[in-house]
N, CA, C and O atoms as a CHARMM CRD file, in Angstrom:
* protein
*
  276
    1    1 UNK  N    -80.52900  61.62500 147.37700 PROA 1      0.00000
    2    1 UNK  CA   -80.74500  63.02800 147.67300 PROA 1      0.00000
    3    1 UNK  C    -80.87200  63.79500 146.35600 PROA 1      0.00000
    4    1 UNK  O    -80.43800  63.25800 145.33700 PROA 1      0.00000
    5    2 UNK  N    -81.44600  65.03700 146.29200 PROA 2      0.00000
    6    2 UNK  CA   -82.20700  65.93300 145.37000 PROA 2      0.00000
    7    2 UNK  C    -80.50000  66.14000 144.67500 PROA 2      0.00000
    8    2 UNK  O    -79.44000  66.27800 145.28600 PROA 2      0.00000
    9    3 UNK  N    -80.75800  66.09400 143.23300 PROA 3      0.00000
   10    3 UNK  CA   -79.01800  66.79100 142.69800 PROA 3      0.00000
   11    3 UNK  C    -77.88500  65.95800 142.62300 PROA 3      0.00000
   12    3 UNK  O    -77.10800  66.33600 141.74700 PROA 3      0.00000
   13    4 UNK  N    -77.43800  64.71800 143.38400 PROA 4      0.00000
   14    4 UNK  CA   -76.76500  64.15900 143.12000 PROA 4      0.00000
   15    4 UNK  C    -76.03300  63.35500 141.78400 PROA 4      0.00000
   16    4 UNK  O    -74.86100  63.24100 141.42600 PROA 4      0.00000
   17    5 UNK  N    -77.28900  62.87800 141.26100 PROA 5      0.00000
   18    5 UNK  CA   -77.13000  62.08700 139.59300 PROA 5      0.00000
   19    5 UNK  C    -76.61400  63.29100 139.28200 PROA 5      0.00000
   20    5 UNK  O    -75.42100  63.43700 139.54900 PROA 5      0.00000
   21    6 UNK  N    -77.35800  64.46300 138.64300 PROA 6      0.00000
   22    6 UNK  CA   -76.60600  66.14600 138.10300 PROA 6      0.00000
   23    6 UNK  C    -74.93100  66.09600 138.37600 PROA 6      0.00000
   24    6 UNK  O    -74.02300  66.29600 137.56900 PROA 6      0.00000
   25    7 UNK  N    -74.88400  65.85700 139.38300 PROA 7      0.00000
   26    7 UNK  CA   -73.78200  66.68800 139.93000 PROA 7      0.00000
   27    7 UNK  C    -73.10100  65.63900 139.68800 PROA 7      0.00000
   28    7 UNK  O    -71.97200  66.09300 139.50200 PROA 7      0.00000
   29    8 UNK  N    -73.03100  64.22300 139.53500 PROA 8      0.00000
   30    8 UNK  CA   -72.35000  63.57700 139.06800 PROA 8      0.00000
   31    8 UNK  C    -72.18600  63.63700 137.44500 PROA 8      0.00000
   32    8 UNK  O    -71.10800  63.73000 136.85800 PROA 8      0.00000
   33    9 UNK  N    -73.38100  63.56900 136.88600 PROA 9      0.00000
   34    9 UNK  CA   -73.17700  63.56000 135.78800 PROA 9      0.00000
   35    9 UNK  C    -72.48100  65.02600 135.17900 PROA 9      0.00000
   36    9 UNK  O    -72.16300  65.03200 133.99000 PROA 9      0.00000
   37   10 UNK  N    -72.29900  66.00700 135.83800 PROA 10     0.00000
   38   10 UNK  CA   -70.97900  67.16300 135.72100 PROA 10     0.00000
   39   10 UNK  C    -69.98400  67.13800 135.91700 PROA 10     0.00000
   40   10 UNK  O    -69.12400  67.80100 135.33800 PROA 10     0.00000
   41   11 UNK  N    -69.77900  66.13900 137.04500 PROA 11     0.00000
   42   11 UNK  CA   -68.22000  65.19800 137.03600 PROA 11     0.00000
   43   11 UNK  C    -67.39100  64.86000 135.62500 PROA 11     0.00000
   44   11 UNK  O    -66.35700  65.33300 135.15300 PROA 11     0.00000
   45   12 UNK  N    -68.44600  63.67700 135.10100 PROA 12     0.00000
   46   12 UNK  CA   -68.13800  63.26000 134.35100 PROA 12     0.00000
   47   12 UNK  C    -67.45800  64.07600 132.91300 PROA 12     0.00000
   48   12 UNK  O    -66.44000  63.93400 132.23500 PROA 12     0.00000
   49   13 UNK  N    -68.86500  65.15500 132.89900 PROA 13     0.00000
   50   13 UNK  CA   -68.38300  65.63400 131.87000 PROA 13     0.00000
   51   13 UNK  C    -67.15900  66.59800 131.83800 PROA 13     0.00000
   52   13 UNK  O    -66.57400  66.88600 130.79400 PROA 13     0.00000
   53   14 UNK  N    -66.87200  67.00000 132.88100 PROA 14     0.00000
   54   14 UNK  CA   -66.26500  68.25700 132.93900 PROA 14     0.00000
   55   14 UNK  C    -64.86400  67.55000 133.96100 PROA 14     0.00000
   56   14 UNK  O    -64.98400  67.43900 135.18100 PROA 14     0.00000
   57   15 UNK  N    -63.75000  67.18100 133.31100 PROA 15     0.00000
   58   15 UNK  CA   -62.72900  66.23900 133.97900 PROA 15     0.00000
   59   15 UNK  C    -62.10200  66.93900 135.19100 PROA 15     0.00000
   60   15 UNK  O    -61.95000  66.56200 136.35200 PROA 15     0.00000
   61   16 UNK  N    -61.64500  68.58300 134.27600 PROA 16     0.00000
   62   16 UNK  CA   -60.96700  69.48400 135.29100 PROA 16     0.00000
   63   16 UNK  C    -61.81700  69.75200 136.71700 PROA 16     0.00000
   64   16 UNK  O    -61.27600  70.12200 137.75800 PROA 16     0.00000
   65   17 UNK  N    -63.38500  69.47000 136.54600 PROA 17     0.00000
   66   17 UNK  CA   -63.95100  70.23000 137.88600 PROA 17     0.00000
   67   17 UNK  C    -64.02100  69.36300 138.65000 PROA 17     0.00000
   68   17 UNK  O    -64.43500  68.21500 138.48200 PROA 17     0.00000
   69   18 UNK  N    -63.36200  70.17000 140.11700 PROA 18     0.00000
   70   18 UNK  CA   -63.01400  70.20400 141.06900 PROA 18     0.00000
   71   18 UNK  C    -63.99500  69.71400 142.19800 PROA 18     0.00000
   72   18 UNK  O    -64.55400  70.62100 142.81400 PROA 18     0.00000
   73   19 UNK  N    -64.28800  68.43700 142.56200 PROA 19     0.00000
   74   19 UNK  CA   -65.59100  68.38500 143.62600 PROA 19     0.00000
   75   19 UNK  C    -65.27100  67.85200 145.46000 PROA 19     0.00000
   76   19 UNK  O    -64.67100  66.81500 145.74200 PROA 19     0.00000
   77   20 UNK  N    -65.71700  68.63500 146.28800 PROA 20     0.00000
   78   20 UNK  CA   -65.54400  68.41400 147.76400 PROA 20     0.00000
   79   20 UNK  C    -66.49000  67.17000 148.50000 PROA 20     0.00000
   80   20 UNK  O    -67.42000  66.58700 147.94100 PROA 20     0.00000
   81   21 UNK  N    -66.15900  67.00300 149.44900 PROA 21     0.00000
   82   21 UNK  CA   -67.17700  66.10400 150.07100 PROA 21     0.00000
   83   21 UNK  C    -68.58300  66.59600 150.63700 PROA 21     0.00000
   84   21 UNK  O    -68.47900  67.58300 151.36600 PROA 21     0.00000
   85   22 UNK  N    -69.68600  66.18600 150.48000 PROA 22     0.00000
   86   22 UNK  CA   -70.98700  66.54800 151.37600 PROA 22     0.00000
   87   22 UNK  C    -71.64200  65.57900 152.07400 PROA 22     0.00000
   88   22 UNK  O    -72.51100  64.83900 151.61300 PROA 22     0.00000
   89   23 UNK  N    -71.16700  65.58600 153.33700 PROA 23     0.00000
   90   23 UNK  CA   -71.95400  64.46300 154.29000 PROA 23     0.00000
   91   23 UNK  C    -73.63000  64.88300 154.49200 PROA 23     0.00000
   92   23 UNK  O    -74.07200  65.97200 154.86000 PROA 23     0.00000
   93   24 UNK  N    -74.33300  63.74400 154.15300 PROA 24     0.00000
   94   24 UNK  CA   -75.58500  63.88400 154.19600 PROA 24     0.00000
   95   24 UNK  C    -76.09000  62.67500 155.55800 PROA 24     0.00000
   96   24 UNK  O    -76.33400  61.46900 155.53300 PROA 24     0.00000
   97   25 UNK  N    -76.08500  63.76200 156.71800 PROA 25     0.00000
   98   25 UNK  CA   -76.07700  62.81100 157.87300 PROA 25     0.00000
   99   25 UNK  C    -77.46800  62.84200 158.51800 PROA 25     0.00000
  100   25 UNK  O    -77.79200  61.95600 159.30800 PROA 25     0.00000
  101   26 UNK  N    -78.37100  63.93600 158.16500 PROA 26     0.00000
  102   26 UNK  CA   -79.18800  64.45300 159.13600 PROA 26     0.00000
  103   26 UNK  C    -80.48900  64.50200 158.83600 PROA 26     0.00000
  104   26 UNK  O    -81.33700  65.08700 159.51000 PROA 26     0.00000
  105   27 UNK  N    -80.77200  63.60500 157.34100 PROA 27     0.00000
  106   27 UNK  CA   -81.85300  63.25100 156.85300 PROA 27     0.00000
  107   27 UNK  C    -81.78700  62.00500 156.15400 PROA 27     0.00000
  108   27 UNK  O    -80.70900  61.43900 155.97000 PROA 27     0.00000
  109   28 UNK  N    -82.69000  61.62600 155.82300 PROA 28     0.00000
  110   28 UNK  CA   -82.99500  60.22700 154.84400 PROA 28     0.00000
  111   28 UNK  C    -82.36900  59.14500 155.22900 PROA 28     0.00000
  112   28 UNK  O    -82.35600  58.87200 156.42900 PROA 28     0.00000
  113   29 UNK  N    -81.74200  58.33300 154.31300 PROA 29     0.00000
  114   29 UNK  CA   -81.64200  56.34800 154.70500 PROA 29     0.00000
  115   29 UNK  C    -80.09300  56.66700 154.03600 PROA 29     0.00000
  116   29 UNK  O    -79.80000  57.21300 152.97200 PROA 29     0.00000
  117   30 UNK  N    -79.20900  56.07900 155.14500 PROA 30     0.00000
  118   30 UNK  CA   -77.92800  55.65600 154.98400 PROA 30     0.00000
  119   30 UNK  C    -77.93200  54.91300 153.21400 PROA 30     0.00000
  120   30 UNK  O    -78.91900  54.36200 152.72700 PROA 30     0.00000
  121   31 UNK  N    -76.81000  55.05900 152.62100 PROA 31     0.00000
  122   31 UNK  CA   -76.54400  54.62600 151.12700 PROA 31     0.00000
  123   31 UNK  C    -76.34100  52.59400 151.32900 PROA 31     0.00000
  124   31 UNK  O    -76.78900  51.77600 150.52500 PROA 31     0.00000
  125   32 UNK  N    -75.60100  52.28100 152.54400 PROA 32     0.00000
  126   32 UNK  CA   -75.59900  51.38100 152.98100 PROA 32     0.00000
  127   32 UNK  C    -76.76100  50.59800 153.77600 PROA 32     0.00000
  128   32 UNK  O    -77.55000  51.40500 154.26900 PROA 32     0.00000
  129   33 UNK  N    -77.13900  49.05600 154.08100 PROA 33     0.00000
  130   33 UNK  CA   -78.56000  48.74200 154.40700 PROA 33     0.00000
  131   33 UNK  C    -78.17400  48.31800 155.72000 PROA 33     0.00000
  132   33 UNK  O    -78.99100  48.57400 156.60400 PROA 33     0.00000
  133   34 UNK  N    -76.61800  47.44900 156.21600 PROA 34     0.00000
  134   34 UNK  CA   -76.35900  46.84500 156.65100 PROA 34     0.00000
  135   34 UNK  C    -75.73900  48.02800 158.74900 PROA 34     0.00000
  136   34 UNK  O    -75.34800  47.64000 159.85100 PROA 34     0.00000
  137   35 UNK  N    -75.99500  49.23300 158.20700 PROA 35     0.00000
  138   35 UNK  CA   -75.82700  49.92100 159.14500 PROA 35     0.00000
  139   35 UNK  C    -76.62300  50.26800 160.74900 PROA 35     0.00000
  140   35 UNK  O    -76.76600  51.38300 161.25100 PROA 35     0.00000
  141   36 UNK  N    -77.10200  48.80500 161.37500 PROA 36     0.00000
  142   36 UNK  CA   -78.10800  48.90100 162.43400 PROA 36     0.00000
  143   36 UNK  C    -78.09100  49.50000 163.74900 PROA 36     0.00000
  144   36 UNK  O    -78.76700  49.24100 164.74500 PROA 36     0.00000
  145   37 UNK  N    -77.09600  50.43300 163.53200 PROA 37     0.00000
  146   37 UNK  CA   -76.67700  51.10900 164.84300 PROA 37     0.00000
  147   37 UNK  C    -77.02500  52.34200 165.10700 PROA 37     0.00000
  148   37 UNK  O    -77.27800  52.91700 166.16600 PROA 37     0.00000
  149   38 UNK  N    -77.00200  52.77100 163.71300 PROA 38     0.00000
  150   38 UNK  CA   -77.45900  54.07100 163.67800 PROA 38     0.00000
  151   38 UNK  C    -78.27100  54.68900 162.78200 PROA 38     0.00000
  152   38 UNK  O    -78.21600  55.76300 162.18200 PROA 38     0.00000
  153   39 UNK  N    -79.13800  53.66200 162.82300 PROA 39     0.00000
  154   39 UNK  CA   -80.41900  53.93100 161.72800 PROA 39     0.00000
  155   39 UNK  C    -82.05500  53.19100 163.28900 PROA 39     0.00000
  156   39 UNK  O    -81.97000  52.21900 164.04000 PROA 39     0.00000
  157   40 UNK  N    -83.06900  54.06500 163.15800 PROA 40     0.00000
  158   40 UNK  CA   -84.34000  53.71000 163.23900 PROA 40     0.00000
  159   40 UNK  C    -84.67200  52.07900 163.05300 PROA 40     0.00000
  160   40 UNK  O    -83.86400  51.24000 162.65600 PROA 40     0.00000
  161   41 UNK  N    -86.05700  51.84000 163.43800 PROA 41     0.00000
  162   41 UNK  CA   -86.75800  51.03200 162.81800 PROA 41     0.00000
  163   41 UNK  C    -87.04400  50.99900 161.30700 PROA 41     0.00000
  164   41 UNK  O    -87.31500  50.08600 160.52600 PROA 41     0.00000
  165   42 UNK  N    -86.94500  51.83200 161.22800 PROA 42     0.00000
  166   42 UNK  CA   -87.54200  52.22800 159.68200 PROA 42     0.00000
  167   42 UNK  C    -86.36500  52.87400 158.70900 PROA 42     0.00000
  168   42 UNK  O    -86.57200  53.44300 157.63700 PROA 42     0.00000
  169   43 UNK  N    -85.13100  52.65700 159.31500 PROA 43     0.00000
  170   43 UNK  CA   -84.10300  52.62600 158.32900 PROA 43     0.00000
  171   43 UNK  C    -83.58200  54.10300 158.07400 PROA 43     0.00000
  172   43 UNK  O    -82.78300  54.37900 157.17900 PROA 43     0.00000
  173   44 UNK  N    -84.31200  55.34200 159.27400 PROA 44     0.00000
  174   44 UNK  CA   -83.66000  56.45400 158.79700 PROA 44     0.00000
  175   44 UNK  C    -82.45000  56.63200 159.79200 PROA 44     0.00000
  176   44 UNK  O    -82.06900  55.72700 160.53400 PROA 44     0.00000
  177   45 UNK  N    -82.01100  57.60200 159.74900 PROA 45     0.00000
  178   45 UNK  CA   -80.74700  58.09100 160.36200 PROA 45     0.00000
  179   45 UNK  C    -81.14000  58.43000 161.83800 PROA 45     0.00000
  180   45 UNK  O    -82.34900  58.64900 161.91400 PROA 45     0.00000
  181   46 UNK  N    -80.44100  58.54900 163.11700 PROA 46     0.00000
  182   46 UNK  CA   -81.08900  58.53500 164.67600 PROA 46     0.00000
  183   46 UNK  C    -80.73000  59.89700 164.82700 PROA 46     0.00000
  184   46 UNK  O    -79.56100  60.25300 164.98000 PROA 46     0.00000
  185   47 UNK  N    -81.42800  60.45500 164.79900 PROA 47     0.00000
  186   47 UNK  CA   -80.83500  62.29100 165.05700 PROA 47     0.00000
  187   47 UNK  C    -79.41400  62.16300 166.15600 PROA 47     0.00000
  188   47 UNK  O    -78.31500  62.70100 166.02400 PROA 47     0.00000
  189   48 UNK  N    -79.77800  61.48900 166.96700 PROA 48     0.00000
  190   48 UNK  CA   -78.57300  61.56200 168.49400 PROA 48     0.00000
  191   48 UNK  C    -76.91700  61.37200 167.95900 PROA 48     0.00000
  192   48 UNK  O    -75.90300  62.04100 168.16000 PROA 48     0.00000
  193   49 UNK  N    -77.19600  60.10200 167.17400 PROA 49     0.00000
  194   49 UNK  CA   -75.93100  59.71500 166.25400 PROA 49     0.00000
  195   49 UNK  C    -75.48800  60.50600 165.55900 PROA 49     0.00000
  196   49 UNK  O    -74.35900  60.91400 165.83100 PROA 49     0.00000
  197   50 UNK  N    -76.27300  61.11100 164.23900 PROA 50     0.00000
  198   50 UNK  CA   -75.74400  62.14000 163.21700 PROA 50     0.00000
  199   50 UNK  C    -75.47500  63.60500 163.70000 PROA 50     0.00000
  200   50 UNK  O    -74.98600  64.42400 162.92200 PROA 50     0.00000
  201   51 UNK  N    -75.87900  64.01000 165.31000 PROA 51     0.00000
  202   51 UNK  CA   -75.39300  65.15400 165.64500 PROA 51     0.00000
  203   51 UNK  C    -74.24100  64.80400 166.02900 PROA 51     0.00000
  204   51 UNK  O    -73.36500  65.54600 165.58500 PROA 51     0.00000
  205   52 UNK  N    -73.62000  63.39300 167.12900 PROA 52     0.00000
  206   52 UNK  CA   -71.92300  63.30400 167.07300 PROA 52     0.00000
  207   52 UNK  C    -71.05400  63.10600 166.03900 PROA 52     0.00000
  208   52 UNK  O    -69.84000  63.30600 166.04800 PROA 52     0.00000
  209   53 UNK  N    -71.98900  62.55600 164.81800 PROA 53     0.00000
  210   53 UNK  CA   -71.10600  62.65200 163.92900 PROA 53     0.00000
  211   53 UNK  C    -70.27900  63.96100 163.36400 PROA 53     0.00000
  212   53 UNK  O    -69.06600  64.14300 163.25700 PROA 53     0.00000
  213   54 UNK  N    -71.38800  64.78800 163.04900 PROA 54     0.00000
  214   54 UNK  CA   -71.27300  66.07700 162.80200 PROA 54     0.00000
  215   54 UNK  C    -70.40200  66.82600 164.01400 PROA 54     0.00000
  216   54 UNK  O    -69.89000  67.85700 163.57600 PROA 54     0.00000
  217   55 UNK  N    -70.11000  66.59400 165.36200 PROA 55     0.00000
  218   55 UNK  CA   -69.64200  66.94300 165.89000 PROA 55     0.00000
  219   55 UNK  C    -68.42900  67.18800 165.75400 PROA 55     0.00000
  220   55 UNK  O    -67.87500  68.28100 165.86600 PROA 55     0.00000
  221   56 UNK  N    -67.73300  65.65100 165.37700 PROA 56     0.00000
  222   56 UNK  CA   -66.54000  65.07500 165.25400 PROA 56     0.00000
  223   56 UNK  C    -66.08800  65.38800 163.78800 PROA 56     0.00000
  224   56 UNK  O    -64.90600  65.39300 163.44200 PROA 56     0.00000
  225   57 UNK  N    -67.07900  65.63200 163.01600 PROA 57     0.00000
  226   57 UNK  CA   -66.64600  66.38000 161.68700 PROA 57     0.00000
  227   57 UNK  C    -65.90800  67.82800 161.76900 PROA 57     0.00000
  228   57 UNK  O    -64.87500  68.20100 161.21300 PROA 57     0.00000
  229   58 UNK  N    -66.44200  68.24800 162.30600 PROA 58     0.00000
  230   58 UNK  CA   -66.94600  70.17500 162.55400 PROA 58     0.00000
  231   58 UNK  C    -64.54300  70.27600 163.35600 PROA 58     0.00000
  232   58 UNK  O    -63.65300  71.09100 163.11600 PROA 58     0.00000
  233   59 UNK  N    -64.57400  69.09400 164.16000 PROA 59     0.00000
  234   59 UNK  CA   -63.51000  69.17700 164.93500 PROA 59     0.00000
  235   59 UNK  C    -62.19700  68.48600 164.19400 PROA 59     0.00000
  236   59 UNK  O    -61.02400  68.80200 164.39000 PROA 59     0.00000
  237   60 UNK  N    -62.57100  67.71000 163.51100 PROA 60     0.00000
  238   60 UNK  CA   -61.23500  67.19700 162.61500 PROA 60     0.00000
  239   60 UNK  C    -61.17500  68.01100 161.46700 PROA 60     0.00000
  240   60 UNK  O    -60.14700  67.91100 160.79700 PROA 60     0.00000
  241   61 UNK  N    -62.30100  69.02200 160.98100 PROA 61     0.00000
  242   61 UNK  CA   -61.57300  69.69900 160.55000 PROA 61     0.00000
  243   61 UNK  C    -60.83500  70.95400 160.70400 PROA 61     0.00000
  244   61 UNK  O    -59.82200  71.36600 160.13800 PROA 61     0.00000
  245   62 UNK  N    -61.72700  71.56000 161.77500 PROA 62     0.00000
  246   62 UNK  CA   -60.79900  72.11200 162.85300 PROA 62     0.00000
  247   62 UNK  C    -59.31200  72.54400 162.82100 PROA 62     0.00000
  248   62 UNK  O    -58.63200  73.53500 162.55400 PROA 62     0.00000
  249   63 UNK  N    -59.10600  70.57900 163.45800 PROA 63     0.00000
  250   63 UNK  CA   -58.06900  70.25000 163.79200 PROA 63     0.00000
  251   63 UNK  C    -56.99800  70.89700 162.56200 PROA 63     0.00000
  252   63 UNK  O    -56.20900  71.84000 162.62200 PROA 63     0.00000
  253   64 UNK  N    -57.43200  69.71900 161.15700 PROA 64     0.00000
  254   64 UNK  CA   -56.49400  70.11700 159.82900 PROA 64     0.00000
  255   64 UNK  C    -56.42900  71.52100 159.20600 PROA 64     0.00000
  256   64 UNK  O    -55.53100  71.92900 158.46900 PROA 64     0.00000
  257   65 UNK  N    -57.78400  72.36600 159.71100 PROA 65     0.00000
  258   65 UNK  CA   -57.05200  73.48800 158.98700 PROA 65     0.00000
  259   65 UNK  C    -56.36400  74.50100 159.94500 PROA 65     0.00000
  260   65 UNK  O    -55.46900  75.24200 159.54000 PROA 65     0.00000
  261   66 UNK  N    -56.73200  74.50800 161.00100 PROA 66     0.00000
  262   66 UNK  CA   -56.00000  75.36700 162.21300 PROA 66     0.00000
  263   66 UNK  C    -54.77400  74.98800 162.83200 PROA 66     0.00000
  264   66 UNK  O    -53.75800  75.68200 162.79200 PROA 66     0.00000
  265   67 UNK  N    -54.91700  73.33800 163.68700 PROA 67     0.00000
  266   67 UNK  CA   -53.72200  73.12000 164.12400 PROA 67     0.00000
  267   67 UNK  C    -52.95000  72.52800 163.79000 PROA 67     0.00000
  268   67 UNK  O    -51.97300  72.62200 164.53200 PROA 67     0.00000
  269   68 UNK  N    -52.78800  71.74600 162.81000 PROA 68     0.00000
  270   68 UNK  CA   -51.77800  70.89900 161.89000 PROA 68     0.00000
  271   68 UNK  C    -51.05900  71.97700 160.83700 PROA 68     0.00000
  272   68 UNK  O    -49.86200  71.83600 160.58700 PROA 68     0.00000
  273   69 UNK  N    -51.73400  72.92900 160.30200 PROA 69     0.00000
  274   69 UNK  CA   -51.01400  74.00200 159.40400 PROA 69     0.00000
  275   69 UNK  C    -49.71900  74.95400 160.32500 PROA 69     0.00000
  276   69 UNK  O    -49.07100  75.82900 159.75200 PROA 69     0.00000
């Protein structure tokens, strides 16, 4: 994905900064090859899949910042 090398290579340099997670579910080819469940013929991501994923994202975190606090 567009920015990633960058943004790593700002990691690196910069020890103190602080970096979050970004799930990249809803375009392009899994980082992994071996994932046949939820990838296409052609190795991209299945829209149907990456919207429950995102579902179940959207709700665990939810969960941790609302009802576990």
């Amino acid at each position: 994905m567009p920015g990633v090398e960058h943004g790593v290579g700002l990691l690196k340099e910069n020890k103190t900064l602080n970096c979050g997670v970004h799930m990249t579910l809803s375009c392009g080819r899994p980082l992994l090859s071996n994932l046949k469940t939820i990838v296409d013929k052609d190795g991209f991501f299945i829209r149907r899949i990456t919207d429950e994923i995102i579902e179940k994202w959207i709700v665990m975190r939810f969960i941790e910042n609302f009802v576990l606090k």
